[in-house]
Backbone as a ProteinNet text record, in pm:
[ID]
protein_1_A
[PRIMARY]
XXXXXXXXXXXXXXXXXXXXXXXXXXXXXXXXXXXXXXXXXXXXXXXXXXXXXXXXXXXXXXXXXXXXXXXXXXXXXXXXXXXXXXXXXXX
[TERTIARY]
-3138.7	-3194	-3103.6	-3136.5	-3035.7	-3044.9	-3159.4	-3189	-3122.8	-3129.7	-3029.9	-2884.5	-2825	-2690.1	-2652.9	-2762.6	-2725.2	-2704	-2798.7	-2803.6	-2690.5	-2654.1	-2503.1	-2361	-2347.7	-2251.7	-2224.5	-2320.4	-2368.5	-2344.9	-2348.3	-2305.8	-2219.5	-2142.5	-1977.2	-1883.5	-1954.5	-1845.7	-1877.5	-2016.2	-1994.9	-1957.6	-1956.4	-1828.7	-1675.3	-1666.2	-1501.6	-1433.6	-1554.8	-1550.5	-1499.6	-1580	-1584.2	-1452.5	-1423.6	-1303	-1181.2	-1205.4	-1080.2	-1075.2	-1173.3	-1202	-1140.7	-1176.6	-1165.9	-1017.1	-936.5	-798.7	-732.6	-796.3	-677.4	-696.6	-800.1	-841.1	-800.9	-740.3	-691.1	-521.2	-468.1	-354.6	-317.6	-393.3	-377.8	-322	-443.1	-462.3	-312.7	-304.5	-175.2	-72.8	-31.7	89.5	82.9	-15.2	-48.9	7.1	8.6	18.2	136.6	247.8	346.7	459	562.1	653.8	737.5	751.8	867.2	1003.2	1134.7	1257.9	1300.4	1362.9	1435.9	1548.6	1687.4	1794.7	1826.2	1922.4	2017.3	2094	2140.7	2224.5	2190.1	2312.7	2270.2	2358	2465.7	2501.2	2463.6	2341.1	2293.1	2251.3	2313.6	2266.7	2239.5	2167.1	2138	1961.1	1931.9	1776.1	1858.6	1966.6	2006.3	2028.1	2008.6	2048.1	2198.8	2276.1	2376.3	2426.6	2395.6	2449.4	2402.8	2336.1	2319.3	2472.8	2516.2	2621.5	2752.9	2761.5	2898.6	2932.2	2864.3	2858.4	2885.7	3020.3	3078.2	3032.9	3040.3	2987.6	3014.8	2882	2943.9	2895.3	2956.5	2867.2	2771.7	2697.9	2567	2603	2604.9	2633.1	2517.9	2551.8	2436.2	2450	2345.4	2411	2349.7	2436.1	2490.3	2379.3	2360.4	2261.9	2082.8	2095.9	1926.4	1895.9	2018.7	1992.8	1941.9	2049.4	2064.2	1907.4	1824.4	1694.9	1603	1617.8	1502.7	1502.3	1393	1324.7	1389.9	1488.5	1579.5	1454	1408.8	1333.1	1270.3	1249.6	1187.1	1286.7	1438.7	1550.8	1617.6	1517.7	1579.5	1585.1	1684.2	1756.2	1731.8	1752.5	1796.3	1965.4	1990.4	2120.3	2175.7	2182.3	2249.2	2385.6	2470.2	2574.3	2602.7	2572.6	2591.9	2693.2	2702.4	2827.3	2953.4	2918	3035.6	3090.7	3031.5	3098.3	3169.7	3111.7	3177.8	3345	3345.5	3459.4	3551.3	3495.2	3575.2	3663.1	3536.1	3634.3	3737.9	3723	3806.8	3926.2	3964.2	3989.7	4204
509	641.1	718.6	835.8	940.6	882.5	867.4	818.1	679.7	579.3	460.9	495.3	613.2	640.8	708.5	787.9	898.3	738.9	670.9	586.8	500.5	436.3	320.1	439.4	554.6	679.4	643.2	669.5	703.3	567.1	463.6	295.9	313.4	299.8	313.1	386.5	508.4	595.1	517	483.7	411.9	332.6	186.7	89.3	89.6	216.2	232.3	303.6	384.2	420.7	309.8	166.5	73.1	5.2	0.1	-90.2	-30.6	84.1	151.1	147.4	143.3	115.6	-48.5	-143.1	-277.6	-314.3	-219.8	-262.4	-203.6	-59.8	-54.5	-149.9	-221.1	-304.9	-381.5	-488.2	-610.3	-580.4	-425.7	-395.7	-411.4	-398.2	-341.7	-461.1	-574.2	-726.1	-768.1	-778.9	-839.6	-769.4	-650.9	-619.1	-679.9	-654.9	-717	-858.4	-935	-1058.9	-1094.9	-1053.6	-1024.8	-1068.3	-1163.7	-1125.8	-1019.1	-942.5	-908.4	-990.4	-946.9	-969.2	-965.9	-1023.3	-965.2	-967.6	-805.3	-797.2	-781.7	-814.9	-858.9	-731.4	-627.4	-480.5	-474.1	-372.3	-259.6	-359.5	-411.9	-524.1	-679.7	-703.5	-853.2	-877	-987	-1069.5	-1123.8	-1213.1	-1378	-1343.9	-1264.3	-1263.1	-1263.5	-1227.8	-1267	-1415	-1485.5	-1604.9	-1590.3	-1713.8	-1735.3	-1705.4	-1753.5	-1759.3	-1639.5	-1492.4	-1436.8	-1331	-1342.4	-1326.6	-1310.7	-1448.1	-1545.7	-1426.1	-1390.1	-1303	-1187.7	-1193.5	-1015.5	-925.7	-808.2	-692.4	-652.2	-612.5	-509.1	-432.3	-300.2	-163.4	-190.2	-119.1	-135.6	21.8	-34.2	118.5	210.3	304	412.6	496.2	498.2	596.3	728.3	799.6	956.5	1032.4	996.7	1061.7	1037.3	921.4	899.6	966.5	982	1026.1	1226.8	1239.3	1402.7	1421.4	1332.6	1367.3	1334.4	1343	1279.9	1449.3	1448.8	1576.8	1604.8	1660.5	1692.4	1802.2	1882.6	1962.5	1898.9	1753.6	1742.8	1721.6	1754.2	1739	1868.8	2017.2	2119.6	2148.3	2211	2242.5	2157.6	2056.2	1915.7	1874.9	1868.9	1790.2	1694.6	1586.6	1537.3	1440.1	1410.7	1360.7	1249.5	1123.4	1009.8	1091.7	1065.8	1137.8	1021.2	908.7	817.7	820.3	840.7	861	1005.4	1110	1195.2	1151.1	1060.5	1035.1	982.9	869.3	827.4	924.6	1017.8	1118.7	1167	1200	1305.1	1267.4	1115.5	1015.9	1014.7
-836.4	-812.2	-716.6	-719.6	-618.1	-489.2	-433.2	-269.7	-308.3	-349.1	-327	-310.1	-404.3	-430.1	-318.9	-254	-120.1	-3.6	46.8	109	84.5	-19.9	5.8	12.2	-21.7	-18.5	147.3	211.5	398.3	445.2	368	434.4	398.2	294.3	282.7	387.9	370.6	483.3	607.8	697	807.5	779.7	727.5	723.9	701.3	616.1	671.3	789.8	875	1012.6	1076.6	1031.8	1182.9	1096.3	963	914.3	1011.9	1028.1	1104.1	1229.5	1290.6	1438.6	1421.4	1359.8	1385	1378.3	1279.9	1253.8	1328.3	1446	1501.6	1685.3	1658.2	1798.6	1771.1	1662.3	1571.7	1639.3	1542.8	1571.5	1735.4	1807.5	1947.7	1987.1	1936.1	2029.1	1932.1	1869.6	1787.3	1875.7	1872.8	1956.7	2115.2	2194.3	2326	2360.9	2214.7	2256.8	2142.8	2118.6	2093	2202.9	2237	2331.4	2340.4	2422.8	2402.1	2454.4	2373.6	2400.4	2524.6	2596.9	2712.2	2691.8	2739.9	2726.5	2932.5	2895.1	3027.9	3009.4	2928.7	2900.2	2780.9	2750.7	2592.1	2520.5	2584.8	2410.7	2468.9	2518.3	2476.3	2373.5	2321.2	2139.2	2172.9	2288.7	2266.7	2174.4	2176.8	2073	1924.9	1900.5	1710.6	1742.9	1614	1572.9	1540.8	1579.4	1535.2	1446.6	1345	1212.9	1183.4	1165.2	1148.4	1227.7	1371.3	1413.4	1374.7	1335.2	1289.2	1095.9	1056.9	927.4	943	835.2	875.8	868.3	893.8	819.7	683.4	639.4	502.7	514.4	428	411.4	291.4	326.3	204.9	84.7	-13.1	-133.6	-129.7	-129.5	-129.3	-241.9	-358.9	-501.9	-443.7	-481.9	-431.2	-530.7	-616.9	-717.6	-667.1	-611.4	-598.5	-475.5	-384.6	-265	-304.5	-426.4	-439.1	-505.2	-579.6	-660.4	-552.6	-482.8	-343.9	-266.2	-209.6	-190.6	-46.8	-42.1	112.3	242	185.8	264.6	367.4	434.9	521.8	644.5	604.4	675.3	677.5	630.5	682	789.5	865.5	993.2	1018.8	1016.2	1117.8	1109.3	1191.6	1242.1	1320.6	1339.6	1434.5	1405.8	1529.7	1476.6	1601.4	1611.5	1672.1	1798.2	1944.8	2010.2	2001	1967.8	2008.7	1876.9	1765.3	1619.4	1628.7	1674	1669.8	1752	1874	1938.2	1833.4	1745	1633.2	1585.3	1542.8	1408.2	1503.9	1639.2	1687.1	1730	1671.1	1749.4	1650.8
[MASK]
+++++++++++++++++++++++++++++++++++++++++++++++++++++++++++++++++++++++++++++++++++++++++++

Protein backbone atom coordinates (compact mmCIF):
# COMPACT_ATOMS: atom_id res chain seq x y z
CA UNK A 1 0.00 0.00 0.00
CA UNK A 2 1.07 3.74 -0.38
CA UNK A 3 1.59 4.16 3.56
CA UNK A 4 3.96 1.00 3.57
CA UNK A 5 5.80 2.50 0.37
CA UNK A 6 5.84 6.18 2.04
CA UNK A 7 7.18 4.49 5.35
CA UNK A 8 10.25 2.07 3.95
CA UNK A 9 11.02 5.39 1.18
CA UNK A 10 11.62 7.47 4.94
CA UNK A 11 13.72 4.20 6.35
CA UNK A 12 15.84 4.04 3.42
CA UNK A 13 16.76 7.62 3.29
CA UNK A 14 17.44 7.41 7.24
CA UNK A 15 19.64 4.43 6.88
CA UNK A 16 21.70 5.83 4.27
CA UNK A 17 21.99 9.05 6.51
CA UNK A 18 23.61 6.82 9.25
CA UNK A 19 25.49 4.47 6.30
CA UNK A 20 27.29 7.77 5.76
CA UNK A 21 27.72 8.92 9.12
CA UNK A 22 29.19 5.31 9.92
CA UNK A 23 31.72 5.28 6.95
CA UNK A 24 33.01 8.43 7.51
CA UNK A 25 33.69 7.49 11.56
CA UNK A 26 35.12 3.95 10.12
CA UNK A 27 37.22 6.24 7.61
CA UNK A 28 38.34 8.50 10.46
CA UNK A 29 39.29 5.46 12.91
CA UNK A 30 41.15 3.67 9.95
CA UNK A 31 43.30 6.74 9.12
CA UNK A 32 43.95 7.51 13.05
CA UNK A 33 45.44 4.30 13.40
CA UNK A 34 47.45 4.22 10.30
CA UNK A 35 51.35 4.90 10.94
CA UNK A 36 52.68 7.40 9.61
CA UNK A 37 56.20 7.37 7.79
CA UNK A 38 58.94 9.15 9.29
CA UNK A 39 61.45 11.13 6.95
CA UNK A 40 64.75 12.35 8.36
CA UNK A 41 64.67 15.27 4.95
CA UNK A 42 63.05 15.75 1.52
CA UNK A 43 65.21 12.88 -0.14
CA UNK A 44 64.86 10.08 2.63
CA UNK A 45 64.05 6.54 0.92
CA UNK A 46 64.55 4.32 3.68
CA UNK A 47 60.31 3.91 3.63
CA UNK A 48 60.82 2.42 -0.37
CA UNK A 49 61.80 -1.11 -0.44
CA UNK A 50 64.89 -2.00 -1.96
CA UNK A 51 64.30 -3.68 -4.76
CA UNK A 52 61.81 -1.36 -5.75
CA UNK A 53 65.05 1.26 -5.64
CA UNK A 54 67.66 -0.88 -7.25
CA UNK A 55 65.03 -0.58 -10.73
CA UNK A 56 65.67 1.94 -13.29
CA UNK A 57 63.55 4.35 -14.42
CA UNK A 58 61.27 4.34 -17.32
CA UNK A 59 59.04 6.79 -18.87
CA UNK A 60 55.58 5.65 -19.03
CA UNK A 61 53.89 6.29 -22.91
CA UNK A 62 51.21 8.60 -22.92
CA UNK A 63 48.86 8.36 -26.35
CA UNK A 64 48.55 11.92 -27.50
CA UNK A 65 45.10 11.15 -28.92
CA UNK A 66 43.31 9.89 -25.68
CA UNK A 67 44.76 12.68 -23.88
CA UNK A 68 43.35 15.19 -26.96
CA UNK A 69 39.46 13.34 -26.65
CA UNK A 70 39.41 13.86 -22.88
CA UNK A 71 37.47 16.95 -21.83
CA UNK A 72 40.44 19.74 -21.20
CA UNK A 73 38.01 22.50 -19.71
CA UNK A 74 38.58 21.65 -16.17
CA UNK A 75 42.28 22.83 -16.84
CA UNK A 76 41.22 26.20 -18.30
CA UNK A 77 43.53 29.00 -17.23
CA UNK A 78 45.52 26.82 -15.30
CA UNK A 79 49.20 26.76 -15.55
CA UNK A 80 51.94 25.67 -13.82
CA UNK A 81 55.48 24.76 -14.53
CA UNK A 82 57.65 22.70 -11.85
CA UNK A 83 60.54 25.74 -10.89
CA UNK A 84 63.42 23.24 -10.83
CA UNK A 85 62.24 21.81 -14.34
CA UNK A 86 61.95 25.05 -15.55
CA UNK A 87 65.97 25.32 -14.34
CA UNK A 88 66.46 22.20 -16.57
CA UNK A 89 65.03 23.71 -19.67
CA UNK A 90 66.96 26.89 -19.06
CA UNK A 91 69.77 24.93 -18.48
Amino acid sequence: SRGRREGAQRLTSQLSGLSNLFWKKITKFVSNCLPSPTQKSASDYNNFDREFLSEKPKLSYSDKNLIESMDQSAFHGFSFINPKFEQILNK
